[in-house]
C-alpha positions as CSV (number, residue, x, y, z in Angstrom):
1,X,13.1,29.5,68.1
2,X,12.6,32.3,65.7
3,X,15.9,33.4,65.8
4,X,17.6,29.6,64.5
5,X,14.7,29.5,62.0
6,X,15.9,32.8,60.7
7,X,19.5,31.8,61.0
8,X,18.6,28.4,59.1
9,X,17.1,30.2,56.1
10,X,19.7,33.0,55.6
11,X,22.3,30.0,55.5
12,X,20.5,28.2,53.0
13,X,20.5,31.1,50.5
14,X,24.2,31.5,51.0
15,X,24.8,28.1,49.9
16,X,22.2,27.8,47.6
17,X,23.6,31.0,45.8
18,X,27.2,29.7,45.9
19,X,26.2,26.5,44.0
20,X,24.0,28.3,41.8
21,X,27.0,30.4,40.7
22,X,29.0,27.7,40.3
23,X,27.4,25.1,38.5
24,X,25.6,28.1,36.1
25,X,26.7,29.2,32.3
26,X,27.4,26.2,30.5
27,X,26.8,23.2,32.9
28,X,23.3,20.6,32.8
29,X,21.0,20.7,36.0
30,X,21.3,18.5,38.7
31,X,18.4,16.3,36.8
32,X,20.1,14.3,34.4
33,X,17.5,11.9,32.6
34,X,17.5,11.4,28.6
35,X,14.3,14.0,28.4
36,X,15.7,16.8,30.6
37,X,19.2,16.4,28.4
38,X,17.4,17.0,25.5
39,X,15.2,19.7,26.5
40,X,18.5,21.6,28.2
41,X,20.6,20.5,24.8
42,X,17.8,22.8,23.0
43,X,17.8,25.0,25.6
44,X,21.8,25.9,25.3
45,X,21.8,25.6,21.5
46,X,19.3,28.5,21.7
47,X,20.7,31.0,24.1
48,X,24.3,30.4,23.3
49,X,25.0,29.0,20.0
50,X,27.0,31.5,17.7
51,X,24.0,31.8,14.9
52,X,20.6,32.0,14.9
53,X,19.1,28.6,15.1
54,X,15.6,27.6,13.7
55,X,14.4,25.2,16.8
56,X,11.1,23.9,15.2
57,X,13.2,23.1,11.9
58,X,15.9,21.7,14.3
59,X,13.2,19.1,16.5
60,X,11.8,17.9,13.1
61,X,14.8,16.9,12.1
62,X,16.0,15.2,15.2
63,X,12.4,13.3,16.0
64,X,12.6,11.0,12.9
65,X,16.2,10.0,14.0
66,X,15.0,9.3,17.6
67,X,12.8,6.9,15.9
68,X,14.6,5.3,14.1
69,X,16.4,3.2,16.6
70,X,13.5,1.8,17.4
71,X,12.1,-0.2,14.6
72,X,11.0,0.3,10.6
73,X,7.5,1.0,11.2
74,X,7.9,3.8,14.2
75,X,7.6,7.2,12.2
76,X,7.6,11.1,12.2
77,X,4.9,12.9,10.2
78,X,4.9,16.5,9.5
79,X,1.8,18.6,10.3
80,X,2.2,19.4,6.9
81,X,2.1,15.6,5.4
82,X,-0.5,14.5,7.9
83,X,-3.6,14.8,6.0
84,X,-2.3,13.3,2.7
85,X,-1.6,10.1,5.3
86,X,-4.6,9.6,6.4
87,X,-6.4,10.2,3.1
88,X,-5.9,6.6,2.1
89,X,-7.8,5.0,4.7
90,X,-10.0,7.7,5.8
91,X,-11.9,7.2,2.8
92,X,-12.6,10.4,1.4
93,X,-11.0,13.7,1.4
94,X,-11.7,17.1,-0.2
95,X,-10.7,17.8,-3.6
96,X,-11.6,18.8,-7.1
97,X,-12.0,14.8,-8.5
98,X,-9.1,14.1,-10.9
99,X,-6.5,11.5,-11.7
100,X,-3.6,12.8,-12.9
101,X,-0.1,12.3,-14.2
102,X,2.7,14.6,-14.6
103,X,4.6,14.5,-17.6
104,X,6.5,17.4,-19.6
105,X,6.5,19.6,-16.8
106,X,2.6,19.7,-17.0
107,X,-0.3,18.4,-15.6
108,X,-2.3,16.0,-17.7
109,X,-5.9,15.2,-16.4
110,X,-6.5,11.0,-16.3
111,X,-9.5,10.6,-15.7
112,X,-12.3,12.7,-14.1
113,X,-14.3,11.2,-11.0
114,X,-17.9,10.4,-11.6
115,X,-20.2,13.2,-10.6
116,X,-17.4,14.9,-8.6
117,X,-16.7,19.0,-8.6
118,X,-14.3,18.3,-11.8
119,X,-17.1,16.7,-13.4
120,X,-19.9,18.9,-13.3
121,X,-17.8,22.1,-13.3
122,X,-16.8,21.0,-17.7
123,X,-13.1,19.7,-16.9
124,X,-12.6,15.9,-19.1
125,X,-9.8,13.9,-19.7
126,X,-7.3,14.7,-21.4
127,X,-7.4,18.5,-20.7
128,X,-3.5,20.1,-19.6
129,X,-3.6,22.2,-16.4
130,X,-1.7,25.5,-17.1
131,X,-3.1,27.5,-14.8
132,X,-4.2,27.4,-11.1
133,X,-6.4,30.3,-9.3
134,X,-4.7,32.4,-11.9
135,X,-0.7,31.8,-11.2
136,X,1.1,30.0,-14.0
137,X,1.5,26.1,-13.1
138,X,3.9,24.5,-15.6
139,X,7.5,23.9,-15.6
140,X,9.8,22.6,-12.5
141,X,7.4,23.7,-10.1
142,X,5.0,21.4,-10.7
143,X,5.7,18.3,-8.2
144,X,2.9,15.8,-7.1
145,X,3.3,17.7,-3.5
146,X,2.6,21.3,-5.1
147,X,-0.2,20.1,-7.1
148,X,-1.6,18.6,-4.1
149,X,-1.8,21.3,-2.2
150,X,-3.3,23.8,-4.7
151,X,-5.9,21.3,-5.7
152,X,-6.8,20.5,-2.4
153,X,-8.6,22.1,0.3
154,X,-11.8,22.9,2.1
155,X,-14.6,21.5,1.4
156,X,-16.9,24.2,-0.4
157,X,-14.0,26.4,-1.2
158,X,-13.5,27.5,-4.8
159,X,-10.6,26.9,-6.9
160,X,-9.9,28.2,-11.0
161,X,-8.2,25.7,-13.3
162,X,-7.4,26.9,-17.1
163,X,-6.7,23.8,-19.2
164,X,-5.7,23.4,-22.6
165,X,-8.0,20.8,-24.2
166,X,-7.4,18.4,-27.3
167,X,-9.1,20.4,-30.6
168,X,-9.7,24.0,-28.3
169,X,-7.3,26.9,-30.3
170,X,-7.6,28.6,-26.5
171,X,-7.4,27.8,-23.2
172,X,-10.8,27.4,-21.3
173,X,-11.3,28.9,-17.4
174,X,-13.3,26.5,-15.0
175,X,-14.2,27.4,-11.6
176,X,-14.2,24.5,-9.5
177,X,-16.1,24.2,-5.9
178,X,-14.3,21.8,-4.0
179,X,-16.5,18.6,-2.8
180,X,-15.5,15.0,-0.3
181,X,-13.9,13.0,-2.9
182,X,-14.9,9.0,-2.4
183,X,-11.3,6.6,-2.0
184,X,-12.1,3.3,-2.7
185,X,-10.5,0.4,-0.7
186,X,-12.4,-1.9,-2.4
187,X,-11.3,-1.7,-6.3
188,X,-12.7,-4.4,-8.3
189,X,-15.6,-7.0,-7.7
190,X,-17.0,-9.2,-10.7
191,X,-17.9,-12.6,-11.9
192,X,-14.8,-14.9,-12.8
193,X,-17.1,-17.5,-14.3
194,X,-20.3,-18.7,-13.6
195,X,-19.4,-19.6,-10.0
196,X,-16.7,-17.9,-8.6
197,X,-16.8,-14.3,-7.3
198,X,-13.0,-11.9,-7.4
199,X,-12.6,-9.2,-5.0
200,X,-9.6,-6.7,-5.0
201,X,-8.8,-5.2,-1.3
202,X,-6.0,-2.2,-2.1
203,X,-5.7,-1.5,1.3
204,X,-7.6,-1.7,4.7
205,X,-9.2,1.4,5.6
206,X,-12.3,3.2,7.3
207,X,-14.7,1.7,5.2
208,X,-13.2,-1.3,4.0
209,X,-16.0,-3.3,5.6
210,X,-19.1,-1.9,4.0
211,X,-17.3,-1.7,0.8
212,X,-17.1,-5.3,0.9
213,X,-20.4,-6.2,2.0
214,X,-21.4,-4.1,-1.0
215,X,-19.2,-6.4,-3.5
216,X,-20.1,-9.6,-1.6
217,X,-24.5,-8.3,-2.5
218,X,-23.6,-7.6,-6.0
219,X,-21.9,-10.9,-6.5
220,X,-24.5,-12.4,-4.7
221,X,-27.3,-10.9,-7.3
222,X,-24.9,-12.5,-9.8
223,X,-25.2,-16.0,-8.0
224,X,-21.6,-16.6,-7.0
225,X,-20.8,-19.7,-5.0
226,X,-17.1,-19.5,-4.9
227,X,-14.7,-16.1,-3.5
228,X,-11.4,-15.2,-4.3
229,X,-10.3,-12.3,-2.3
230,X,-7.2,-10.8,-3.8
231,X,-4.8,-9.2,-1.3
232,X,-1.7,-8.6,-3.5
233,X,0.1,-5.7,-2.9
234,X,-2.4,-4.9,-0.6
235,X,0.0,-2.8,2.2
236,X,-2.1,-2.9,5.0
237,X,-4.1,-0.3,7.1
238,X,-6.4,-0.5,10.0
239,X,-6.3,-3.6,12.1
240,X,-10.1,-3.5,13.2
241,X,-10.9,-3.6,9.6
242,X,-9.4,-6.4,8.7
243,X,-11.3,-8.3,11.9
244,X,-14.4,-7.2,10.7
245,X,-13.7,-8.6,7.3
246,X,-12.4,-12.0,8.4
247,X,-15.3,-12.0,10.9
248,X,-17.6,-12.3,7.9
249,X,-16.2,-15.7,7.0
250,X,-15.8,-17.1,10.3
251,X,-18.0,-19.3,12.9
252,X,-18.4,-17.9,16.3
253,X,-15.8,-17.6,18.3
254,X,-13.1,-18.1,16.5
255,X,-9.6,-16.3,17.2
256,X,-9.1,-13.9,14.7
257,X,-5.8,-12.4,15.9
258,X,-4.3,-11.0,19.2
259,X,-2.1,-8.2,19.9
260,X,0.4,-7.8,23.0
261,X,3.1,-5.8,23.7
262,X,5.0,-4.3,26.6
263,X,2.6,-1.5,27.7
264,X,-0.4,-3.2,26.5
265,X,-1.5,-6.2,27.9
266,X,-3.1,-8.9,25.1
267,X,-6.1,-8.2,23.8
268,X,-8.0,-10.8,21.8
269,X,-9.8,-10.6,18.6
270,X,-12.7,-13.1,17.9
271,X,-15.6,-13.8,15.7
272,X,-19.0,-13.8,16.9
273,X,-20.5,-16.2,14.1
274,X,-22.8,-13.6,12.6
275,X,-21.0,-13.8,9.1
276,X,-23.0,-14.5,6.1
277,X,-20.3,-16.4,4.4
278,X,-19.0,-18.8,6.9
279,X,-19.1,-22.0,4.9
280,X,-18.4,-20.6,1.5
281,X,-15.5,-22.1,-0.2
282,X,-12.5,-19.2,-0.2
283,X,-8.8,-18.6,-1.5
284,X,-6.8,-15.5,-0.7
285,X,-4.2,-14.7,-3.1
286,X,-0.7,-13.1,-1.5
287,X,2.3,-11.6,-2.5
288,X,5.5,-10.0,-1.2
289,X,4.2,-6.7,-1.3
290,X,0.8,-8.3,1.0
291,X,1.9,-6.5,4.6
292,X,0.4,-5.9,8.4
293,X,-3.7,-5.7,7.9
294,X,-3.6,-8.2,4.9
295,X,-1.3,-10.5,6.8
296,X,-4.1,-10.3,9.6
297,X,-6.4,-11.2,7.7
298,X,-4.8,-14.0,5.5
299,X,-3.0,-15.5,8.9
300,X,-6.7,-15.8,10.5
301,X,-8.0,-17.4,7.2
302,X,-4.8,-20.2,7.2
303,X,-4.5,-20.8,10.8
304,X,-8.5,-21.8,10.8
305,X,-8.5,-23.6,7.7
306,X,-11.0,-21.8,6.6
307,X,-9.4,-20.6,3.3
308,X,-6.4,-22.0,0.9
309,X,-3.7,-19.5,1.0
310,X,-1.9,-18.6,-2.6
311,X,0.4,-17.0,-4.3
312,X,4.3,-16.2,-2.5
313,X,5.6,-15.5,1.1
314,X,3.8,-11.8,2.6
315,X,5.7,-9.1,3.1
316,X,6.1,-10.0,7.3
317,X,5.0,-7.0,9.1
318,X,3.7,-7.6,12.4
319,X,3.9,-4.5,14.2
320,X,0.9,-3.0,15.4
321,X,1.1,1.0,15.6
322,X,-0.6,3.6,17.1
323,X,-1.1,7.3,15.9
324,X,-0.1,9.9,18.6
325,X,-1.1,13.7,17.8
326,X,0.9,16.2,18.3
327,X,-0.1,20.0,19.6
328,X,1.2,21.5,16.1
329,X,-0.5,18.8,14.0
330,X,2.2,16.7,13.7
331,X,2.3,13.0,14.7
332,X,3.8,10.1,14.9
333,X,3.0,6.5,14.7
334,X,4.9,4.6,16.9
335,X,4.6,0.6,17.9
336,X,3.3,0.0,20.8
337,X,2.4,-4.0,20.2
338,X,3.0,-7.1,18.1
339,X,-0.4,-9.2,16.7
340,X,-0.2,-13.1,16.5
341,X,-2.3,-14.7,14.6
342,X,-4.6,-17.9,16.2
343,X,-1.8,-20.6,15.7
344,X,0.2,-17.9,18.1
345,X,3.0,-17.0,15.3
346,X,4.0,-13.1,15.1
347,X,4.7,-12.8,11.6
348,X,7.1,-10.2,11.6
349,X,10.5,-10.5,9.9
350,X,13.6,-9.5,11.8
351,X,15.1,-6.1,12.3
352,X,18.0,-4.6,14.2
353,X,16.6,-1.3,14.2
354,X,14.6,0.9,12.2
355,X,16.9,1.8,10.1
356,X,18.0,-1.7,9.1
357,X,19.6,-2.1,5.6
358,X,18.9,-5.4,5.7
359,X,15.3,-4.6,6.3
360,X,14.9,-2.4,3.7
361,X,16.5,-4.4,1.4
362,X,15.0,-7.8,2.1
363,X,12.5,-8.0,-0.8
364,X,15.3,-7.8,-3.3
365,X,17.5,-10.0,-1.5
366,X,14.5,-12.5,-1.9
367,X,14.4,-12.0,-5.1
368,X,18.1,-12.1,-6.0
369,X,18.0,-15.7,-3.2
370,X,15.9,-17.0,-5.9
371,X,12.6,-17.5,-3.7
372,X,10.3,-16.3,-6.1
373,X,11.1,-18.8,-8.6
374,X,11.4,-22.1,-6.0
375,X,9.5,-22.7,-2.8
376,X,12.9,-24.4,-1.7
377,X,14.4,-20.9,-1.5
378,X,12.1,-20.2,1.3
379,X,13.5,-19.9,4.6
380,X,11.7,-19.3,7.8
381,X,13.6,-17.6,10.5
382,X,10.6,-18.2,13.6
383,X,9.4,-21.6,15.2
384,X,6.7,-24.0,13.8
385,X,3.6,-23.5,14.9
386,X,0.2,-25.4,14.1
387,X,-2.8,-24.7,12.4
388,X,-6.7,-25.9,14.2
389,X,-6.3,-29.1,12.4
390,X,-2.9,-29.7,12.6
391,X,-0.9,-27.9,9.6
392,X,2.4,-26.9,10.0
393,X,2.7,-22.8,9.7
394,X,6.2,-20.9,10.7
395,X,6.5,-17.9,12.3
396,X,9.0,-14.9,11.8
397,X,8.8,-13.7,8.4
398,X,5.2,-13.4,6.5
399,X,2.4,-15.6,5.5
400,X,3.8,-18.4,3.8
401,X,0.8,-19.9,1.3
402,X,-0.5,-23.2,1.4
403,X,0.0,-23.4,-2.7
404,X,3.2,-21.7,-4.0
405,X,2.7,-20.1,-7.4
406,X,6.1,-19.2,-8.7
407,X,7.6,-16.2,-10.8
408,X,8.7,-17.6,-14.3
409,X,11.1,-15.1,-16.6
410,X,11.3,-16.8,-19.8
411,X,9.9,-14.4,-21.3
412,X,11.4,-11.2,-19.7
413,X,14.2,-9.4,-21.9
414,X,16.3,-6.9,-20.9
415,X,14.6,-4.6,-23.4
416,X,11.2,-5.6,-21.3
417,X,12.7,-4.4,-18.2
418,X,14.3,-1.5,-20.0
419,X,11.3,-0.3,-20.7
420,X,9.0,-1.0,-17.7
421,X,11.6,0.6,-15.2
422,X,12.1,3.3,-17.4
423,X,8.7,4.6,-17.6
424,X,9.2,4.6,-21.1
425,X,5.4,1.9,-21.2
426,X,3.3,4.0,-19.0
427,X,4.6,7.3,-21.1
428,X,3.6,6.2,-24.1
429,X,-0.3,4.4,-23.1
430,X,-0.9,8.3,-21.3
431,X,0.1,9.6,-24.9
432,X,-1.7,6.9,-27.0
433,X,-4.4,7.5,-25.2
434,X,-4.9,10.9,-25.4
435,X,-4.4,11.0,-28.9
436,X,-7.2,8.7,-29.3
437,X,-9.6,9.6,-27.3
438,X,-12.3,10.0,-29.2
439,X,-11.9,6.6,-31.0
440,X,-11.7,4.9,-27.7
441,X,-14.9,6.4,-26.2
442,X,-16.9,4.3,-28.6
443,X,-16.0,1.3,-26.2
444,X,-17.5,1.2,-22.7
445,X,-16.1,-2.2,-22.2
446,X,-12.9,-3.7,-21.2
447,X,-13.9,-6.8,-23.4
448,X,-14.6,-4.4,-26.6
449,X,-11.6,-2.2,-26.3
450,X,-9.0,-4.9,-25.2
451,X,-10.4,-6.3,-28.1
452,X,-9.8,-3.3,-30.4
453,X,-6.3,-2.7,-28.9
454,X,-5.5,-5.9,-30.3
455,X,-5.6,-5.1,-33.6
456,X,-3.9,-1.5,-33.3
457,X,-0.6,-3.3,-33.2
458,X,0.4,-1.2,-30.2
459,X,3.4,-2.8,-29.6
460,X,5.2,-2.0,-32.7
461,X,4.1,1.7,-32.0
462,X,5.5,1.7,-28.8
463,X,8.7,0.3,-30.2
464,X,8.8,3.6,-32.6
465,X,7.9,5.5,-29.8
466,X,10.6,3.9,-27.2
467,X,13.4,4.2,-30.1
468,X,12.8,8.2,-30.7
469,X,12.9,8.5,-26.8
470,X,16.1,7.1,-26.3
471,X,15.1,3.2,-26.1
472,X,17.1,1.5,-29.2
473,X,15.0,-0.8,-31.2
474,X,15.3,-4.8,-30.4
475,X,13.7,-6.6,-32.7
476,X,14.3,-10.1,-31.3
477,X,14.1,-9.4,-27.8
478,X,10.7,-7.2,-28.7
479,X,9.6,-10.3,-30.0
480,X,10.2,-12.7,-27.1
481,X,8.2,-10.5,-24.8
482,X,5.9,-9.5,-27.3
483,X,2.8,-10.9,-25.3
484,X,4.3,-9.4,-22.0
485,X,4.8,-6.2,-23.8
486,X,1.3,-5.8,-25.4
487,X,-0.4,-7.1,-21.6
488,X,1.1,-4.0,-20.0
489,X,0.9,-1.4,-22.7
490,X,-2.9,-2.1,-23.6
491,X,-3.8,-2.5,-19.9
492,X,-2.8,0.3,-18.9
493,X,-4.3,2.3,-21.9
494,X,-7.9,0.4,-20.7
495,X,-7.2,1.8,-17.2
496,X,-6.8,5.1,-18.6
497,X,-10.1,5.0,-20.7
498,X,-12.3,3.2,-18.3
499,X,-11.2,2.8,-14.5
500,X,-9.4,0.1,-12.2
501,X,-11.5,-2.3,-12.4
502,X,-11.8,-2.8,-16.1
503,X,-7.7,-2.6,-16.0
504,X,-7.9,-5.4,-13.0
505,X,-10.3,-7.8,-15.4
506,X,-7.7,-7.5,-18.1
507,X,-5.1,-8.4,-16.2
508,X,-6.9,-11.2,-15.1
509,X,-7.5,-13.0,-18.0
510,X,-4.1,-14.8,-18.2
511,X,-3.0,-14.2,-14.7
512,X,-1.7,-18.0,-13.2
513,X,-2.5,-17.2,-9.9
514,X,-6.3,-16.5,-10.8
515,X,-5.9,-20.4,-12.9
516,X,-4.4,-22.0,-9.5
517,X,-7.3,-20.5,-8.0
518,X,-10.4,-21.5,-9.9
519,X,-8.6,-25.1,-10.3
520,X,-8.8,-25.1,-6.4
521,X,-12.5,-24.9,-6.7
522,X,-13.0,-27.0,-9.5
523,X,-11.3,-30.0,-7.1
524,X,-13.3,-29.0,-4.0
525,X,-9.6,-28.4,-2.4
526,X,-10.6,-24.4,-1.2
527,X,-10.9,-26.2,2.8
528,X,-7.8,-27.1,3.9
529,X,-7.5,-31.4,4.5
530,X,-5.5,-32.4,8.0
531,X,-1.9,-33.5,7.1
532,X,-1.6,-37.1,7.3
533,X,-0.2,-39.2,9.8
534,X,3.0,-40.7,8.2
535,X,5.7,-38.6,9.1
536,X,7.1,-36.1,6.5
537,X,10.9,-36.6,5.8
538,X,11.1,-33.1,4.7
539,X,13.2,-31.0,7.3
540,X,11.7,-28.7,9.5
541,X,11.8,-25.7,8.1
542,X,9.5,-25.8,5.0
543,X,6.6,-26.2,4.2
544,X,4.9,-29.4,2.0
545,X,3.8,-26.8,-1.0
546,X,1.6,-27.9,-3.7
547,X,3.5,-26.8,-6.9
548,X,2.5,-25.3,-9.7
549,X,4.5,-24.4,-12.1
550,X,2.6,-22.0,-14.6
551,X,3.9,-18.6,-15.8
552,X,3.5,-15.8,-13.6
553,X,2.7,-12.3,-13.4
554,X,6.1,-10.3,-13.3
555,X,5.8,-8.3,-10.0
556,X,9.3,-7.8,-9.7
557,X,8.7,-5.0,-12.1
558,X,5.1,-3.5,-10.6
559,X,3.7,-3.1,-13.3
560,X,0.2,-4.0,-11.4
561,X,1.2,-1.4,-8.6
562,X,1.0,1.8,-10.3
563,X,-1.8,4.3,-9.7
564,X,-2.2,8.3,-10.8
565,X,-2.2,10.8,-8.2
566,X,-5.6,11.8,-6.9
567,X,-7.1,15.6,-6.3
C-alpha cells in the first residue's frame, strides 16, 4: 500500500508539471469566469506588456465603463471626489465659509457665511483671493476643483488667504481656522399671504427633516393655514428623508412608497399617523428637473390625494441606489432596486443602458416635442394605474401633475437667450454688485432693494455692459424681454447682497405657478375630488389636466438653478 500511494503521487506531479508547462506564458487558467478574466487581463498587462503600465490609473478608468452598461444612475466615484459628493446631503462639511465665483482668472468672494471662520477671521464680500497659504492663486490654475481643495480641509486646521479688497491700496493677510460649515436643504420658508406658507426643498439630505419642522414652527408662529412645498429642480437625495417628510402630512398607515429589486426583496414604507399636518390643505410644485427623492415624495402626496400636484411632468428617476465603499476610498453607487409609489407605478423613464443617448438627451427632446408648452405633448410610455380614490396616474416616465402649468415664450428673444446662456447676466449682476456695495448695504430687505433696483435702470446698463463684451446692442428685442431681462439681472444682484431666500421671494412675486397655487386654495380645490362616473372620451394615455394658461417662468434657460461654489 505505501508503495502505490507513492507511485500515485510521483505520477501526479509528472502530469501536473507537463500541463503546467504547457498551458503557462501567455494562456488564462483553467477558471474562466468574467472576474477571474479580468483579474488575469490585469495580471498579463502587468508582467508582459511592452511599457510600464499605471494599474490603479488603468482600473479607474475601466470601472466607470463596466458601469455603464448597466443603467444611468450606477456610478464610479474617485477617492478623491468622494467627499465633495456627499457634502450636499451630509449637511455640513469643513471649510472656511464663502460663496464664491470665478471670473477673470480670480476668485471673487460672494458672500460670507454668517458667524462662520471667514466671518470672524475679517474676510467680506467682495474681497479677490490672490493668494492661498502663501502660493500665488490667480490665473488658469484657478478651477472650482483647485479652489476646493485648498479651501477645504480639517476641521481646526489653519489656512492664509490675502485678498485684495474694494478701497484697500494693499492686499490684506487673514488667517483663517477652518470650522463645520452648515448646508442647507431647506432654502427658503416665508409667508405668501396672510394664509398660505412656501417652502423651498433644494435637495433631500441628512437633515432635511428637522430643517423642515423648523420652517413648518416658524410659519406656524406666523399663522399659516395653507403649504406650498416647492420641489422644482429639487434633484433628489436620500430616500428615508423624503418618507419622513411625507410622513408629516400623512394619516397612519398610509403607503408611502416601496422599493424592490432583484437582490432585495420589497420593503414597504408607511406612515405611522404621528404628523402634525395631516389635514392641512397642500400643493407641491414640480418640474422637469424634480428627480428620484422629490418624485418620492410628490408620487406619495398624488397617489393619496392628499396634495394637488403642479407645475410639468418630473424628471422620471426611479432607481434606488446604494453607496458601496471601496478600500482606497473610492465608491460607487450602484442600483440595487426600483421604488413604486402607493398606486404601484415605478416612475422611471426608459433606458437601454447607462450610457443612453436618448436618456441623456430626453429633457431637450421634451422640450423640442413641445411638451412644455401643451399637456397634449405628454406621452406616457408605462400602464395606468389608480390613485386611493380612483384618479388615473401613469407609470414609466415622472410625476405627471394633476394641474399642468405651461411654458409661454412670447417674450423670449434670441438676444434673451443670448445673454442668459452666455453668462453674459450673471457676469454683469457679480460686477454691478460689487461696484455698489456700499450703496446696497443700506437695504436689508428684498422688498427695499428690489425696490431700489427698479429705478437704477439696470437693464439699459447691462445692455452697455453686454455690447462692450461682445453682445451687440438690440434695441427692439431688449425691449420685448425687458421685464424678463430686468427679473433675472436684479434677482440675482438681490441674491448676491442678501441670500437665497430673499432671491427665492423675488422670484416669486410674478411666478404663475405660485398664482395657480394660491388660486387652488382660494377654491378649496388643494384635496383632490374622485373623478366622476361618466366615462371620459379622452384616450388612454393622458391625463384630464386642468389648464392654465398664464406665463411661465423660463426654465429652459435655468436661470433659477444657479448657485456659487461653496468653501
Amino acid at each position: 500500500m505505501p508503495l502505490l500511494m507513492a507511485l500515485c503521487v510521483v505520477i501526479g506531479i509528472v502530469i501536473g508539471s507537463f500541463y503546467a508547462n504547457h498551458f503557462s506564458g501567455n494562456r488564462l487558467t483553467i477558471i474562466n469566469s468574467g472576474s477571474n478574466r479580468l483579474n488575469n487581463l490585469l495580471r498579463i498587462i502587468d508582467d508582459q506588456y511592452v511599457d510600464k503600465v499605471d494599474i490603479d490609473s488603468l482600473v479607474e478608468k475601466a470601472i466607470p465603463e463596466i458601469l455603464s452598461e448597466l443603467d444611468p444612475h450606477s456610478v464610479y466615484i474617485s477617492a478623491r471626489d468622494v467627499q465633495a459628493a456627499n457634502d450636499d446631503l451630509k449637511g455640513s462639511f469643513s471649510g472656511v465659509g464663502i460663496e464664491f465665483t470665478i471670473r477673470e482668472d480670480t476668485i471673487h468672494v460672494q458672500n460670507v457665511i454668517k458667524n462662520g471662520p471667514a466671518e470672524k477671521a475679517g474676510i467680506i464680500a467682495g474681497d479677490k483671493i490672490i493668494y492661498v497659504d502663501g502660493k500665488k492663486f490667480v490665473g488658469k490654475i484657478v478651477t472650482n476643483e483647485e479652489a476646493q481643495h485648498r479651501l477645504k480641509g480639517a476641521q481646526g486646521s489653519k489656512v492664509k488667504v490675502t485678498v485684495l479688497r474694494f478701497g484697500q491700496s494693499k492686499p490684506i493677510t487673514y488667517e483663517i481656522t477652518r470650522g463645520e460649515i452648515p448646508t442647507k436643504t431647506v432654502t427658503a420658508s416665508f409667508m405668501l399671504d396672510d394664509n398660505t406658507g412656501y417652502i423651498k426643498v433644494k435637495n433631500f439630505g441628512e437633515k432635511t427633516y428637522p430643517e423642515l419642522l423648523i420652517a413648518l414652527a416658524n410659519l406656524q408662529q406666523q399663522g399659516f393655514s395653507n403649504l406650498i412645498i416647492d420641489l422644482r429642480d429639487n434633484t433628489g437625495g436620500y430616500l428615508q428623508s423624503a418618507v419622513q417628510m411625507a410622513n408629516e402630512f400623512l394619516p397612519a398607515k398610509k403607503l408611502i412608497v416601496y422599493t424592490q429589486g432583484r437582490k432585495s426583496p420589497r420593503q414597504d414604507y408607511r406612515s405611522d399617523g404621528h404628523g402634525a399636518y395631516q389635514n392641512m390643505p397642500l400643493v407641491v410644485l414640480i418640474n422637469e428637473g424634480s428627480a428620484s427623492a422629490s418624485e418620492i415624495f410628490a408620487g406619495a402626496m398624488q397617489d393619496n390625494d392628499r396634495a394637488t400636484i403642479i407645475g410639468r411632468r418630473s424628471f422620471g428617476k426611479g432607481l434606488v441606489q446604494q453607496q458601496i465603499p471601496f478600500p482606497d476610498g473610492s465608491m460607487i453607487r450602484l442600483t440595487i432596486a426600483r421604488y413604486y409609489t402607493p398606486s404601484g407605478r415605478c416612475i422611471q423613464k426608459p433606458y437601454s443602458d447607462g450610457s443612453d443617448p436618448n436618456y441623456a438627451s430626453d429633457l431637450i427632446s421634451r422640450y423640442q416635442h413641445g411638451e412644455f408648452f401643451s399637456q397634449d405633448s405628454i406621452h406616457h410610455t408605462g400602464p395606468a394605474y389608480h390613485t386611493a380614490i380612483g384618479r388615473v396616474v401613469y407609470g414609466g416616465g415622472g410625476v405627471t401633475p394633476d394641474i399642468f402649468v405651461p411654458e409661454d415664450t412670447s417674450n423670449i428673444t434670441s438676444y434673451y437667450k443670448q445673454a442668459a446662456m452666455s453668462g453674459l447676466i450673471l457676469q454683469f449682476a457679480f460686477t454691478y454688485t460689487d461696484n455698489n456695495r456700499q450703496k446696497m448695504n443700506a437695504f436689508q430687505e428684498m422688498l427695499q432693494l428690489a425696490n431700489y433696483l427698479r429705478n437704477q435702470n439696470t437693464v439699459e446698463q447691462f445692455a452697455t455692459y453686454a455690447d462692450k463684451h461682445g453682445l451687440q446692442r438690440r434695441n427692439l428685442m431688449i425691449k420685448k424681454s425687458h421685464t424678463l431681462l430686468e427679473r433675472y439681472i436684479n434677482g440675482r444682484i438681490i441674491y448676491n447682497m442678501l441670500d437665497e431666500q430673499a432671491f427665492t421671494q423675488y422670484i416669486n412675486q410674478d411666478d404663475p405657478v405660485i398664482s395657480t397655487a394660491l388660486r387652488v386654495f382660494k377654491t378649496n380645490a388643494a384635496f383632490p375630488k374622485a373623478p366622476s362616473k361618466v366615462t371620459s372620451k379622452k384616450p388612454l394615455g393622458k391625463v384630464a389636466y386642468m389648464n392654465i394658461p398664464f406665463q411661465t417662468i423660463h426654465t429652459p434657460l435655468n436661470m433659477v438653478a444657479y448657485q456659487p461654489n461653496v468653501c
